[in-house]
Backbone as JSON, one array per atom type, in Angstrom:
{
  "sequence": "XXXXXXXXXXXXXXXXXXXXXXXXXXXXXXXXXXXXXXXXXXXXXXXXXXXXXXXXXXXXXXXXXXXXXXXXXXXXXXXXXXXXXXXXXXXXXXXXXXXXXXXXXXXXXXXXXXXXXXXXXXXXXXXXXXXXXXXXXXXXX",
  "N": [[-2.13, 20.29, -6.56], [-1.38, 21.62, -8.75], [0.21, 24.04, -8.02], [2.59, 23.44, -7.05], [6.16, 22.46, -8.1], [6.73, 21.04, -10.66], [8.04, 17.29, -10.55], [8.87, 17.15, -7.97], [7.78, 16.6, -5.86], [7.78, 13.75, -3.2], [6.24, 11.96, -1.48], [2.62, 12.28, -1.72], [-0.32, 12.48, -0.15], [-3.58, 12.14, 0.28], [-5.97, 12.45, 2.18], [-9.33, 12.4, 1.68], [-12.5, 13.43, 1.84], [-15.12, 11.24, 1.03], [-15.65, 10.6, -2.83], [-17.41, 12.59, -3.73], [-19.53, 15.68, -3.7], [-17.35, 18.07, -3.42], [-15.0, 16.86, -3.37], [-14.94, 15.01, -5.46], [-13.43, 16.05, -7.95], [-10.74, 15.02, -6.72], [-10.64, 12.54, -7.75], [-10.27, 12.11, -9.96], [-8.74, 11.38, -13.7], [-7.72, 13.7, -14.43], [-6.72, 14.62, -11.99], [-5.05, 13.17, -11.49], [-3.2, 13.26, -13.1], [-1.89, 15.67, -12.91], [-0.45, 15.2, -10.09], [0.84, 13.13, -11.18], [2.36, 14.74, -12.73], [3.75, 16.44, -10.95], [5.48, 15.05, -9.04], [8.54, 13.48, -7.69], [10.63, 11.24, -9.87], [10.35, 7.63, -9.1], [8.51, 9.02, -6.85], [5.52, 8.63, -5.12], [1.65, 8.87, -5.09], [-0.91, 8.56, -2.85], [-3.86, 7.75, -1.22], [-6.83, 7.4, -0.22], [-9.27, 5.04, -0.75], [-11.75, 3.95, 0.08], [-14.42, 1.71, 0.59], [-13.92, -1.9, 0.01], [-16.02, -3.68, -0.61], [-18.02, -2.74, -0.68], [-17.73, -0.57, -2.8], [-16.12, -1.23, -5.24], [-16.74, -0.23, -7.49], [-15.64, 2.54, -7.69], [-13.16, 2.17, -7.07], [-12.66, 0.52, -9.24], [-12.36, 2.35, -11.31], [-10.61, 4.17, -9.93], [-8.55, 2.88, -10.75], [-8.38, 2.76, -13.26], [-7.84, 5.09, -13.88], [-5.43, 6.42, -12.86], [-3.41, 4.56, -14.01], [-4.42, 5.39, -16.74], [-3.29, 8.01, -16.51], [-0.42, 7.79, -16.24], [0.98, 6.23, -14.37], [3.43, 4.12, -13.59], [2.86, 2.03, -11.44], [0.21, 0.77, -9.8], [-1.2, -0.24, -6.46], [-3.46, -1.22, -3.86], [-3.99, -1.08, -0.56], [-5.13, -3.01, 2.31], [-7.41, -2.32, 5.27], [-8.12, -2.61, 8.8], [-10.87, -0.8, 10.01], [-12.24, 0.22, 12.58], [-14.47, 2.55, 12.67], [-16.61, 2.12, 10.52], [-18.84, 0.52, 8.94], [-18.09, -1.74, 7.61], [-16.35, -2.18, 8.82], [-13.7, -2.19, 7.82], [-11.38, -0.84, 5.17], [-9.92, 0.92, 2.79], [-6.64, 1.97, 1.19], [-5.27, 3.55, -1.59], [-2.28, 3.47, -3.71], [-0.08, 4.83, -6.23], [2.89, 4.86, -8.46], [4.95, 6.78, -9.76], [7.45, 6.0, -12.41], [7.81, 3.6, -11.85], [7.88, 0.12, -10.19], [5.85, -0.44, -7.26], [7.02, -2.25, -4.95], [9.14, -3.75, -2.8], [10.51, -2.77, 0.67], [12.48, -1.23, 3.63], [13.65, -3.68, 5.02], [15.47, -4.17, 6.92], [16.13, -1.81, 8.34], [13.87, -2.28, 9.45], [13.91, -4.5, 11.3], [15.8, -3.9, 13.03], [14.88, -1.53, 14.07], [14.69, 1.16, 16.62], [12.65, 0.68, 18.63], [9.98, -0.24, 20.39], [7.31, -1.64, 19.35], [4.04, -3.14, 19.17], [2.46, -4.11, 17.29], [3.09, -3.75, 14.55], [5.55, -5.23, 12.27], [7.82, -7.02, 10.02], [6.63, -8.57, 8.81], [4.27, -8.13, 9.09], [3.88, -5.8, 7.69], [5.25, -6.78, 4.6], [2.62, -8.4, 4.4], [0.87, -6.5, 4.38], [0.07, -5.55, 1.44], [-1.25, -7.53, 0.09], [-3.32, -9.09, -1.89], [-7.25, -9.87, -1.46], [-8.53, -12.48, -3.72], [-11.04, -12.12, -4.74], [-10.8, -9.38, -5.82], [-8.32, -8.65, -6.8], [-9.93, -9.95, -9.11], [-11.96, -8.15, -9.94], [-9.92, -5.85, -10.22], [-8.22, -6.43, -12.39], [-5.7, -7.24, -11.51], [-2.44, -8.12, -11.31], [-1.25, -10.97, -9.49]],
  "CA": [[-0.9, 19.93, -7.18], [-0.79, 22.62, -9.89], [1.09, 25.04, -7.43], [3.73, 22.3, -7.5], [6.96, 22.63, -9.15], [7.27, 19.53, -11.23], [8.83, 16.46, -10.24], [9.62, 18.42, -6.59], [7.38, 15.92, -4.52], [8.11, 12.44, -3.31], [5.03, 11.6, -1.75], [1.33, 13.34, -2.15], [-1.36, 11.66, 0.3], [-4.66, 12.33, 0.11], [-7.58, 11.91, 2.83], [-9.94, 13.33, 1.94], [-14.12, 13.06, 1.78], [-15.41, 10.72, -0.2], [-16.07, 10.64, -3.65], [-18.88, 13.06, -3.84], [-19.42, 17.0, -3.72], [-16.29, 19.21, -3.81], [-14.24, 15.68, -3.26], [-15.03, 14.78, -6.92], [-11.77, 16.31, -8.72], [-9.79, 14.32, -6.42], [-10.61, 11.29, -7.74], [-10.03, 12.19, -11.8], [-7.4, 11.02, -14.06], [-7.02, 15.0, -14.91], [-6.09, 15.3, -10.91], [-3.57, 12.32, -11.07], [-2.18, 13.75, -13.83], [-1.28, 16.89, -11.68], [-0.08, 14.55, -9.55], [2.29, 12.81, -11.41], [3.54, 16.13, -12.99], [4.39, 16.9, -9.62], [6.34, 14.15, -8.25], [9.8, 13.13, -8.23], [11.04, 10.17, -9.99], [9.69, 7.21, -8.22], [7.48, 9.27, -6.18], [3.99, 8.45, -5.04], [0.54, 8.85, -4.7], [-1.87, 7.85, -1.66], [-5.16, 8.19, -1.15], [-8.27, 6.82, 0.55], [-10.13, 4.6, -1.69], [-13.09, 3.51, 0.17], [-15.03, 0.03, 1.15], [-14.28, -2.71, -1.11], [-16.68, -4.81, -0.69], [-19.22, -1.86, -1.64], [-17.41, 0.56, -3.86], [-15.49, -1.32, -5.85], [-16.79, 0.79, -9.18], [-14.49, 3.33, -7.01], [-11.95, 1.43, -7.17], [-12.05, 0.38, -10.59], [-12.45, 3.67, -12.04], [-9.57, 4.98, -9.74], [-7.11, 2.45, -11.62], [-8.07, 3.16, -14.93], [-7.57, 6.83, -14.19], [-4.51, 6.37, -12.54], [-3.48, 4.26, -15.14], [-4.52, 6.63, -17.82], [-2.42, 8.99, -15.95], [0.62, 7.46, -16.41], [1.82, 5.91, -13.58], [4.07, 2.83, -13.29], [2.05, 0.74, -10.94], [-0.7, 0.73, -8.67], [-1.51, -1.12, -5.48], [-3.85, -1.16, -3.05], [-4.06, -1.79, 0.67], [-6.22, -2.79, 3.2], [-6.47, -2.41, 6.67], [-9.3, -2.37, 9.78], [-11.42, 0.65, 10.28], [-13.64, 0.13, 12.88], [-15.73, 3.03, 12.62], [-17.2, 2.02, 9.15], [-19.81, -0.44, 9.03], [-17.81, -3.28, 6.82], [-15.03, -2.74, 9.89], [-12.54, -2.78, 6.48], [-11.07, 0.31, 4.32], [-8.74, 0.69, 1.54], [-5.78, 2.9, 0.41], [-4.64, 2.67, -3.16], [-0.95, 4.32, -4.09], [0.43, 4.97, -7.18], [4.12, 5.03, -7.99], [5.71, 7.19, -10.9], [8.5, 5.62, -12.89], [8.69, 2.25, -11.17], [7.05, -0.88, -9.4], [5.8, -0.58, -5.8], [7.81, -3.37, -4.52], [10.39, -3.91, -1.41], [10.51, -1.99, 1.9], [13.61, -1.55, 4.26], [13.33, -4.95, 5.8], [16.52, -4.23, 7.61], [15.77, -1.1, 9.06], [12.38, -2.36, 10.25], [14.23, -5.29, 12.08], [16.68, -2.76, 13.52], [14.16, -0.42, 14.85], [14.95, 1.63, 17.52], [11.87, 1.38, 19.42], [9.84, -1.66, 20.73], [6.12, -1.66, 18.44], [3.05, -3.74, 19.64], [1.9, -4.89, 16.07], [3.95, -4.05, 13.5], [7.12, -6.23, 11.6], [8.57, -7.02, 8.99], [5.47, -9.36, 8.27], [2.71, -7.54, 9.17], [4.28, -4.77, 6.41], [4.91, -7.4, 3.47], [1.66, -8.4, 4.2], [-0.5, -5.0, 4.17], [-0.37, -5.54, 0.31], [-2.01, -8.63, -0.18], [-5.22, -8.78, -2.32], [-7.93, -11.11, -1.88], [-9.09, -13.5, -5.01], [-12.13, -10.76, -5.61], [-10.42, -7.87, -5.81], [-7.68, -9.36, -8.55], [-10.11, -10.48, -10.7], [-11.85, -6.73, -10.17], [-9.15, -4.97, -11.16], [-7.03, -6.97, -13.07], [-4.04, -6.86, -10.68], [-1.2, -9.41, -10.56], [-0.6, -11.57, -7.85]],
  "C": [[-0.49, 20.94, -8.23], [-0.2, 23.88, -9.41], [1.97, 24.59, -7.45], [4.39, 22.41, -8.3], [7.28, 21.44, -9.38], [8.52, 18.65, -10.69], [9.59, 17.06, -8.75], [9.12, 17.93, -5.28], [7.61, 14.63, -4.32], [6.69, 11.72, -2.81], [3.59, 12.46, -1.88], [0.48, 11.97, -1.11], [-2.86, 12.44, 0.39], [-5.84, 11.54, 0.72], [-8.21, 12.66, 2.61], [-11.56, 12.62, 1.72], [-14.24, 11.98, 0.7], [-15.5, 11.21, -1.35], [-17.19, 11.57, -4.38], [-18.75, 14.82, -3.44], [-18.11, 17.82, -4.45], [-14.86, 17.95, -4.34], [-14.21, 15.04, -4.89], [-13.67, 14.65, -7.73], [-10.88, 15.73, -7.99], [-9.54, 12.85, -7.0], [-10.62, 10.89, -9.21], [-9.06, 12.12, -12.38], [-6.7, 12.35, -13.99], [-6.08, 15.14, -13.09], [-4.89, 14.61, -10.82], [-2.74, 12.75, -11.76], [-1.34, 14.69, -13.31], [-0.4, 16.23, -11.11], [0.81, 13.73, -9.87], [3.32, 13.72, -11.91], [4.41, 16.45, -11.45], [5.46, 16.49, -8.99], [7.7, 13.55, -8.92], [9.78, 11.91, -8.94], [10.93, 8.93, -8.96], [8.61, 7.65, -7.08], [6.12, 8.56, -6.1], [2.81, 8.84, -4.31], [-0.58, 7.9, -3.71], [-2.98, 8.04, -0.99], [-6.32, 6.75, -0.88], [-8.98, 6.16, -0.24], [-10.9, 3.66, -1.34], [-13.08, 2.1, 1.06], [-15.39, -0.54, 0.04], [-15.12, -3.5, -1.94], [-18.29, -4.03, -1.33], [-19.12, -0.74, -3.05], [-16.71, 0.37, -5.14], [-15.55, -1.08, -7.49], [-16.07, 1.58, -8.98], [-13.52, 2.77, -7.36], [-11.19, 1.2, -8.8], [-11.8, 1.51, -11.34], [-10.84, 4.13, -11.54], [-8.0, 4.45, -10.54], [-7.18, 2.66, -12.31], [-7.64, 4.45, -14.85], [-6.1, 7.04, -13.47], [-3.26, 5.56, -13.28], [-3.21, 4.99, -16.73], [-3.67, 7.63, -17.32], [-1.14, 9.01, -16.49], [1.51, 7.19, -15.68], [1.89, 4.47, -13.44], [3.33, 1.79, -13.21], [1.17, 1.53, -9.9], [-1.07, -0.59, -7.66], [-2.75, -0.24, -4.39], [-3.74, -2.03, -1.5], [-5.12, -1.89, 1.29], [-6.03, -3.11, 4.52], [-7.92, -2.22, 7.34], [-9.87, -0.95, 9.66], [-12.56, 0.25, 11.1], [-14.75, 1.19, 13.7], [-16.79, 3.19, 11.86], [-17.72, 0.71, 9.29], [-19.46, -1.76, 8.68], [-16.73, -3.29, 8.25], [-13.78, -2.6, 8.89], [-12.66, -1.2, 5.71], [-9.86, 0.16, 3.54], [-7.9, 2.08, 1.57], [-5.57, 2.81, -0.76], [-3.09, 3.88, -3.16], [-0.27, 3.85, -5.94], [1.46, 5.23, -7.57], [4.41, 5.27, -9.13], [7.03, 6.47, -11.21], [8.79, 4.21, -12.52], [7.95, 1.78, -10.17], [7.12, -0.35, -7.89], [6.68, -1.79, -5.17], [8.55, -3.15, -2.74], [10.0, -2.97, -0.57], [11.95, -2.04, 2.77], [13.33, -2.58, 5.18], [14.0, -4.53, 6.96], [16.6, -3.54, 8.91], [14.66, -1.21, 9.82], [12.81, -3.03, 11.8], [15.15, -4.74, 13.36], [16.02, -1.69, 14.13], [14.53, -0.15, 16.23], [14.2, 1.65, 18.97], [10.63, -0.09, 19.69], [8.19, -1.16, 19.62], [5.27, -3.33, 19.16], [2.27, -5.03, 19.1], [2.91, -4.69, 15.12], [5.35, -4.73, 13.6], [6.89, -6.09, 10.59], [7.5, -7.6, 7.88], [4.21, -9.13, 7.75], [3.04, -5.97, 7.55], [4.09, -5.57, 4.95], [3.3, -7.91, 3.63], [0.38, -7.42, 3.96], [-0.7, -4.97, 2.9], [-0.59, -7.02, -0.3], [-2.9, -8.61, -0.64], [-6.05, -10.26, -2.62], [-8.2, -11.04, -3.3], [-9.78, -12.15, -5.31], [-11.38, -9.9, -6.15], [-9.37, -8.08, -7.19], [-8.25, -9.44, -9.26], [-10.73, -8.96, -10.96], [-11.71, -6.01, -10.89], [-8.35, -5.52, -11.78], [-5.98, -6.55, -12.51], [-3.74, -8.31, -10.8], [-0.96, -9.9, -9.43], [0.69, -11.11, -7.34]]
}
C-alpha cells in the first residue's frame, strides 16, 4: 500500500498466507494504516482472517488493529471452506469513513444471469455472527 497514492483505492483484498513468516506485516495495525491512507472515501479493506473457532486471538487482535487504524467499521464473514479441517473460514473487511451496511438489493434481483445459490438472502445473510463471536469481539448485533 505505500506505493499507493492516497485515498486512490476503493477496495484492497488481501489473501494471503497465514499469519506467520513473511505474512506477519499483513496483519499489523501499521499495515492497515497504509491501507486506509490509501483508500478512497468509503473504501475497503478485505482480507482472510482464518478459523474461528481456533484463531479467534487472530481475530481479536485484527479488530483492535483495525480499529486502532482508524477505520469506521468492521465486519466479518463467514462462509464454507471445505478444504480446512473446521470445513468453516472467515473474511473480515474494514470500511473507511462509514458503516458496512446495505447492498444493491435491486440490482441483485434484476440480475442478468440465472445463479444456483446466491440472492438477495443468501447476501444479507453472509454477515451474520454467531452468539460466540459477538461476545469475542465486542460486535453489535
Amino acid at each position: 500500500m505505500a506505493n499507493a497514492a492516497p485515498g486512490t483505492l476503493d477496495p484492497i483484498i488481501v489473501d494471503s498466507t497465514d499469519p506467520a513468516g513473511p505474512a506477519v506485516g499483513l496483519f499489523t495495525q501499521g499495515f492497515f494504516e497504509s491501507c486506509l491512507r490509501a483508500l478512497a472515501p468509503g473504501g475497503m479493506v478485505i482480507q482472510q482472517s482464518e478459523w474461528p473457532l481456533l484463531h479467534m486471538d487472530i481475530l481479536r487482535q485484527m479488530y483492535a488493529d483495525l480499529r486502532g487504524a482508524g477505520f469506521a467499521d468492521v465486519k466479518t464473514l463467514f462462509f464454507p471452506q471445505a478444504v480446512y479441517p473446521s470445513g468453516w473460514w472467515s473474511a473480515t473487511m474494514a470500511r473507511k469513513s462509514e458503516a458496512i451496511g446495505g447492498f444493491r438489493e435491486e440490482a441483485v434481483e434484476r440480475r442478468p444471469f440465472a445463479t444456483r445459490y446466491y440472492n438477495a438472502d443468501i447476501h444479507r445473510a453472509a454477515l451474520a455472527q454467531p452468539e460466540f463471536f459477538r461476545r469475542e469481539i465486542g460486535a453489535a448485533p
